[in-house]
ZAGUZA-67312 format. One record per residue (C-alpha): residue in three letters; residue number from 0; x negated, y, z negated. Coordinates in steps of 0.1 Angstrom, whole numbers, padded with zeros to 4 digits, m for minus. Each point is the difference from the previous one (the first is absolute). Layout:
BEGIN
SITE   rest    nr       u       v       w
SITE    ALA   NUM       X       Y       Z
...
END
This chain:
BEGIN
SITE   rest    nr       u       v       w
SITE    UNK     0   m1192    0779   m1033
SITE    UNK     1   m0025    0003    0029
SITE    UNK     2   m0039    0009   m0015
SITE    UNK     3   m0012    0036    0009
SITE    UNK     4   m0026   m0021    0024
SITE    UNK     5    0031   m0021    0011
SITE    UNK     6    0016    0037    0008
SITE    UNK     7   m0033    0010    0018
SITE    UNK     8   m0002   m0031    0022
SITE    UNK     9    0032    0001    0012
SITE    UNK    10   m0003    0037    0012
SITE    UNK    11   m0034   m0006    0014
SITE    UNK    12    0017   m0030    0022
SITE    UNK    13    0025    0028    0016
SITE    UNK    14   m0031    0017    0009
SITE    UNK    15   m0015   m0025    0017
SITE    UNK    16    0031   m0012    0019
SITE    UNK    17    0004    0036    0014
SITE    UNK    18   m0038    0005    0011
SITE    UNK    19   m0014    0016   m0025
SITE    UNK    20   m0036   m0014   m0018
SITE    UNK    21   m0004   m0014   m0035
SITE    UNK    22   m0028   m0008   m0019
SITE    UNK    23   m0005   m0014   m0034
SITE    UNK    24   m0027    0014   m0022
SITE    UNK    25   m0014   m0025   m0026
SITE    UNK    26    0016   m0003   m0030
SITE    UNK    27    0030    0019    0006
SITE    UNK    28    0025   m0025   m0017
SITE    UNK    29   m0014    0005   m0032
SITE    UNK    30   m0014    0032   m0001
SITE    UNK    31    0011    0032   m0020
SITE    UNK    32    0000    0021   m0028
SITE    UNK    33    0012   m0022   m0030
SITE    UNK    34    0030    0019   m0003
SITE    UNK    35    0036   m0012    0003
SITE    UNK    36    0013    0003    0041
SITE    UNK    37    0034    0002    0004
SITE    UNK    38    0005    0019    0032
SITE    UNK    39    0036    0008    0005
SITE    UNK    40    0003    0039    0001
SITE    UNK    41   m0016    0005    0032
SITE    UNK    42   m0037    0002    0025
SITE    UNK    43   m0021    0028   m0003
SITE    UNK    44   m0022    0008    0038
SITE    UNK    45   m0029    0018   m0005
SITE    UNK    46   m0028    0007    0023
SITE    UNK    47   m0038   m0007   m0010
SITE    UNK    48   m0014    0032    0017
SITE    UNK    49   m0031   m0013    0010
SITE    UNK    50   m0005   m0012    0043
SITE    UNK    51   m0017   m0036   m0012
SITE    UNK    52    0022   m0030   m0013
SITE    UNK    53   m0012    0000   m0040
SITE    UNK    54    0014   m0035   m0009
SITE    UNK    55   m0027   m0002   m0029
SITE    UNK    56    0011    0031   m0017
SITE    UNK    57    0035   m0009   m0001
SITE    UNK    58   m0003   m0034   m0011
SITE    UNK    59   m0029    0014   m0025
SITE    UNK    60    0007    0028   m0012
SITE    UNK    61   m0020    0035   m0003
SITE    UNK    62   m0024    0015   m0031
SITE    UNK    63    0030    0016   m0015
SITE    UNK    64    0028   m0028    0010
SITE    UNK    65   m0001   m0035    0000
SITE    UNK    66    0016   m0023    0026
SITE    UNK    67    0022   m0011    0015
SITE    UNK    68    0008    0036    0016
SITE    UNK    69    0030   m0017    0019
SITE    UNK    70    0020   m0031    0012
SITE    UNK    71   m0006    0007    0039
SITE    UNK    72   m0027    0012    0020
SITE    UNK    73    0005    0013    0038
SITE    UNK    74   m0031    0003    0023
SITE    UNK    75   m0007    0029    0020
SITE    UNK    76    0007   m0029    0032
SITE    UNK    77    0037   m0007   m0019
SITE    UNK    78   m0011   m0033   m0016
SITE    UNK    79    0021   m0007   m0030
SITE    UNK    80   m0023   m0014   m0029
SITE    UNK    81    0013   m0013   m0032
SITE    UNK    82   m0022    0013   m0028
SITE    UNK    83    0017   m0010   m0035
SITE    UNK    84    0034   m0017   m0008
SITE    UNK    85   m0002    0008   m0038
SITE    UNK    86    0003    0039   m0015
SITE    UNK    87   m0023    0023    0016
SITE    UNK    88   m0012    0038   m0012
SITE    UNK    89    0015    0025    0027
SITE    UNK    90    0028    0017   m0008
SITE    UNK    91   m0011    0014   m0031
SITE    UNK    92    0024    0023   m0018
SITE    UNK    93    0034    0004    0018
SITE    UNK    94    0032    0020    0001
SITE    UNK    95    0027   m0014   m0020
SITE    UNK    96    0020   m0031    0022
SITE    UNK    97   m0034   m0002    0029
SITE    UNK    98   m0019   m0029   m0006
SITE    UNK    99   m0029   m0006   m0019
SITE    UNK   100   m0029   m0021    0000
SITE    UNK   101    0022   m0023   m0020
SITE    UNK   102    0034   m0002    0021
SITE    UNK   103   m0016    0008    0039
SITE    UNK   104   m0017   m0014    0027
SITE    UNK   105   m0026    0021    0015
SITE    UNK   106   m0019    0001    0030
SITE    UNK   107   m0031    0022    0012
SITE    UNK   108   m0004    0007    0036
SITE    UNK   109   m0034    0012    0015
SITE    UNK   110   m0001    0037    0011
SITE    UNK   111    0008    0026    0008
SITE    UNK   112   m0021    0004    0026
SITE    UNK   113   m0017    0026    0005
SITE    UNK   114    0003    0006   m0037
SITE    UNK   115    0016    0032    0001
SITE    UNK   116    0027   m0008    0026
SITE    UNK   117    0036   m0003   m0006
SITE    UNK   118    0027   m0023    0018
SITE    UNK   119    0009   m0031    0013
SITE    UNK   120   m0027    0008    0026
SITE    UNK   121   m0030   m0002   m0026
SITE    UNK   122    0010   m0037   m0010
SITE    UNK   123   m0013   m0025    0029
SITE    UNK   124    0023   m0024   m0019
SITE    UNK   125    0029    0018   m0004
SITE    UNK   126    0020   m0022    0022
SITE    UNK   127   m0013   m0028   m0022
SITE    UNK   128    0011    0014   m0036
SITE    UNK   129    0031    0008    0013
SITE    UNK   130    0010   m0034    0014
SITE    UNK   131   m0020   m0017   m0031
SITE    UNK   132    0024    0019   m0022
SITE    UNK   133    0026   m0014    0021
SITE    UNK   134   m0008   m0033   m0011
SITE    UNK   135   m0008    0005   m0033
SITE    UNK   136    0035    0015   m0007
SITE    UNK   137    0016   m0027    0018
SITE    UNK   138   m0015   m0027   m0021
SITE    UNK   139    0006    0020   m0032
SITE    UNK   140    0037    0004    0006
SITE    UNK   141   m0008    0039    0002
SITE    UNK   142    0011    0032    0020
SITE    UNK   143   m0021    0026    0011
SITE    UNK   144    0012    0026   m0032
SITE    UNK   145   m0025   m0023   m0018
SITE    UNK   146   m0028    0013    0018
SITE    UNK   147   m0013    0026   m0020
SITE    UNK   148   m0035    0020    0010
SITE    UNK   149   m0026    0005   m0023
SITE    UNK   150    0003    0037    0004
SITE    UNK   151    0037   m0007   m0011
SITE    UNK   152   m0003   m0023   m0033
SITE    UNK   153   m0030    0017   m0016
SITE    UNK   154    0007    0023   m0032
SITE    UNK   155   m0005    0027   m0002
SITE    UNK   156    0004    0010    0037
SITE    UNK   157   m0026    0012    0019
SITE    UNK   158   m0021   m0025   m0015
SITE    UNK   159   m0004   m0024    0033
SITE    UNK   160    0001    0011    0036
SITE    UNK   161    0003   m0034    0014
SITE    UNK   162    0009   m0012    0023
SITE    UNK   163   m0004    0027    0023
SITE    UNK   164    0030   m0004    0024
SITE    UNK   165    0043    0010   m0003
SITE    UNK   166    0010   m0028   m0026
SITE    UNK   167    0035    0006    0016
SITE    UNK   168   m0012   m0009    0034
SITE    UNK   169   m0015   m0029   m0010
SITE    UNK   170    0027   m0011   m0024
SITE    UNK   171    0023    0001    0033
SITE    UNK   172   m0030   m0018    0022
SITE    UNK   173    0001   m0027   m0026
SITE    UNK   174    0041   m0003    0002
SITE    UNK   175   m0002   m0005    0037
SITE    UNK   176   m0023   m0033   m0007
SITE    UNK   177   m0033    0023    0006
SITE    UNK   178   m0014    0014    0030
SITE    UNK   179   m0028   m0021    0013
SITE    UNK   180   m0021   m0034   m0001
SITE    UNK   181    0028   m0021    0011
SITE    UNK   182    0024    0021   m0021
SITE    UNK   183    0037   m0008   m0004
SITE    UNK   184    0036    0000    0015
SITE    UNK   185    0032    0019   m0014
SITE    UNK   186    0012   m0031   m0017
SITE    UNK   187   m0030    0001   m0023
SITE    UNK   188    0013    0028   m0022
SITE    UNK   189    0040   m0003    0006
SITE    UNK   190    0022   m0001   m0023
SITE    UNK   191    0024   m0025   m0002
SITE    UNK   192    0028    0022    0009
SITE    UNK   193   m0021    0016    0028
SITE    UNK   194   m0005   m0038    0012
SITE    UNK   195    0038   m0005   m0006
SITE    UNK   196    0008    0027    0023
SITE    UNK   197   m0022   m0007    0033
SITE    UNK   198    0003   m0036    0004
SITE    UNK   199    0041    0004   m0006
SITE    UNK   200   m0002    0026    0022
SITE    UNK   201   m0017   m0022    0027
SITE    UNK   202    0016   m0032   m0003
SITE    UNK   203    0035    0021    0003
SITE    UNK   204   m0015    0007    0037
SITE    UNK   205   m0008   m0037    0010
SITE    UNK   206    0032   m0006    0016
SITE    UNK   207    0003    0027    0023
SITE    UNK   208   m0036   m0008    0006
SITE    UNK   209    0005   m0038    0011
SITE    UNK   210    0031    0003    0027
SITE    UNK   211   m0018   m0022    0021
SITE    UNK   212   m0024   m0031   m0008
SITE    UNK   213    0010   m0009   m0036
SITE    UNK   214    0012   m0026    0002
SITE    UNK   215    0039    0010   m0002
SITE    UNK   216    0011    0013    0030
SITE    UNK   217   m0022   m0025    0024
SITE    UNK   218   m0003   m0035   m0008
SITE    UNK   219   m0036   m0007   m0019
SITE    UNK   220   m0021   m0012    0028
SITE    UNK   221    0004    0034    0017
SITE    UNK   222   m0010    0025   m0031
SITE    UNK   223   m0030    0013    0010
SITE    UNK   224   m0008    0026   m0029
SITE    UNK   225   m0033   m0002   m0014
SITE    UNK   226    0016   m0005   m0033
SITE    UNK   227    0034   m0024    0004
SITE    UNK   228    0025    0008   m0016
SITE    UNK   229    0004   m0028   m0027
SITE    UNK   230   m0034    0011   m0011
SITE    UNK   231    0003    0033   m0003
SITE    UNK   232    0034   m0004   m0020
SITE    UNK   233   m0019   m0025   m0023
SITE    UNK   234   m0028    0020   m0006
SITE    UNK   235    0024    0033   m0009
SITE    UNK   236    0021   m0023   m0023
SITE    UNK   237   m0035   m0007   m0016
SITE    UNK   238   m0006    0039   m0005
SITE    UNK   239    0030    0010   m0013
SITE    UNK   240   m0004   m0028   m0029
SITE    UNK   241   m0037    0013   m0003
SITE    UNK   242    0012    0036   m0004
SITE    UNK   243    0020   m0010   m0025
SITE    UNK   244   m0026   m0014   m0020
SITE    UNK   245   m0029    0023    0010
SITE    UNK   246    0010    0029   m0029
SITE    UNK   247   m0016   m0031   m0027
SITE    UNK   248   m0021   m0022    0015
SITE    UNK   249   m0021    0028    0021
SITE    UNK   250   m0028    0008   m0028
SITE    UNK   251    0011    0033   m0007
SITE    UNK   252    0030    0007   m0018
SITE    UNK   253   m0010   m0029   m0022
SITE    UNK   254   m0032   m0006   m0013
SITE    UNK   255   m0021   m0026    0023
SITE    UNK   256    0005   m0028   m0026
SITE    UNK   257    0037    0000    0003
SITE    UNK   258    0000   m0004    0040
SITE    UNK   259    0020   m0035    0007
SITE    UNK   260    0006    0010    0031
SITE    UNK   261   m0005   m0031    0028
SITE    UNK   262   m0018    0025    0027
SITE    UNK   263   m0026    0023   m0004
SITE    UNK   264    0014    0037    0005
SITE    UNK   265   m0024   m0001    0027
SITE    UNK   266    0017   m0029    0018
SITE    UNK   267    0035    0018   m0005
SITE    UNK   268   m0016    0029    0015
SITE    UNK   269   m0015   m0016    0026
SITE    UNK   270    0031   m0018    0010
SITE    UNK   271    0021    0033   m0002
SITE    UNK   272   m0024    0015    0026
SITE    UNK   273    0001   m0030    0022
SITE    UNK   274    0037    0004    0006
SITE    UNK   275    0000    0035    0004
SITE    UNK   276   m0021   m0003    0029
SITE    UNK   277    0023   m0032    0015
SITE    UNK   278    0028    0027   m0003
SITE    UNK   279   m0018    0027    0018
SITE    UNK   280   m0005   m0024    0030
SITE    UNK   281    0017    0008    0028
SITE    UNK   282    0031   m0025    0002
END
């Protein structure tokens, strides 16, 4: 099983291959509360409101509540920062099935700013926690519906206010692959079935598509599509084995340690999305 920094460092890679920043504060690998850290239930977002980055006080703590006060940081410029891989104190007393500072991740995001603003539009990172999220869920093996705002897991309700922004808007931000910094495609949320579907759908088209230049009805030396045919067949014999297998080997219907899947679910994807734009070619 994959260590909570293991889990961390693989999320914090998908950040950085989309675009977005990361930093590593000292001692994060090691650092928290003393307390067992199993986090499996879900990630609590919560919002620091204050308009400076104030990395020290999470990582230290306040007069009435020692640190860690989360697992993830996000700057006011949408840097990513990883603040403490071991159980940290911000959840504090949650609803019955939300996490807890025991079984959840949790991440503090600068703002709002001003302070007493509202929206997506009072969080100059917004963009970033929503594709950060993406990530974060992709490495866990997660859907959105384990996204839970502060505001939402606190007991007894009414007790946190954070973050201040529609949970169910960014909930579905987050299920698109996020909304900014590099952000995502469709494929990095599908389901299998959904992924099923379109490509099926797609490679049904191919031979009304490819009546001329592939390879079948002119001799070989005369196809002249971007994408010969022989390739293109190979490559959507290779999807349709990959769909097969994507449902347990993609990291998320399974946990991350059982994925014995040969390619990356970024690699099928990738592929998938290559050939659908071969097919929309015109033939």
């Amino acid at each position: 099983m994959p260590s909570t920094a293991d889990r961390m460092r693989k999320a914090a890679n998908l950040m950085v291959a989309r675009g977005l920043r990361v930093q590593y504060s000292s001692g994060w690998e090691s650092r928290g509360t003393g307390y067992s850290f199993n986090p499996s239930v879900g990630f609590v977002d919560h919002h620091t409101a204050a308009t400076t980055d104030i990395d020290n006080v999470l990582i230290n703590g306040r007069s009435d509540l020692p640190g860690p006060l989360c697992h993830w940081a996000l700057h006011k410029d949408g840097t990513w920062v990883l603040i403490a891989a071991g159980c940290a104190n911000h959840a504090g007393q949650s609803h019955p099935g939300a996490p807890t500072n025991q079984t959840g991740w949790g991440c503090e995001a600068t703002g709002p700013i001003p302070l007493d603003n509202y929206g997506p539009d009072a969080f100059p990172n917004y963009a970033a926690y929503s594709t950060g999220m993406a990530c974060i869920l992709e490495a866990e093996g997660w859907s959105p519906s384990k996204i839970w705002g502060h505001k939402e897991s606190a007991s007894p309700s009414g007790r946190k206010i954070d973050p201040s922004f529609d949970m169910n808007d960014f909930r579905a931000s987050v299920g698109t692959g996020g909304t900014g910094g590099g952000g995502g495609d469709w494929f990095d949320m599908a389901t299998e079935a959904q992924l099923d579907a379109i490509v099926k759908k797609h490679c049904d088209r191919i031979y009304g598509l490819l009546s001329y230049g592939d390879g079948q009805n002119v001799g070989a030396d005369k196809d002249t599509h971007p994408n010969n045919f022989k390739r293109t067949r190979s490559e959507i014999a290779d999807v349709r084995s990959l769909v097969d297998l994507v449902r347990v080997g993609d990291g998320r219907d399974v946990p991350v340690s059982a994925d014995t899947h040969q390619e990356s679910v970024k690699t099928v994807r990738q592929l998938c999305l290559d050939i659908l734009a071969a097919l929309d070619e015109p033939s």
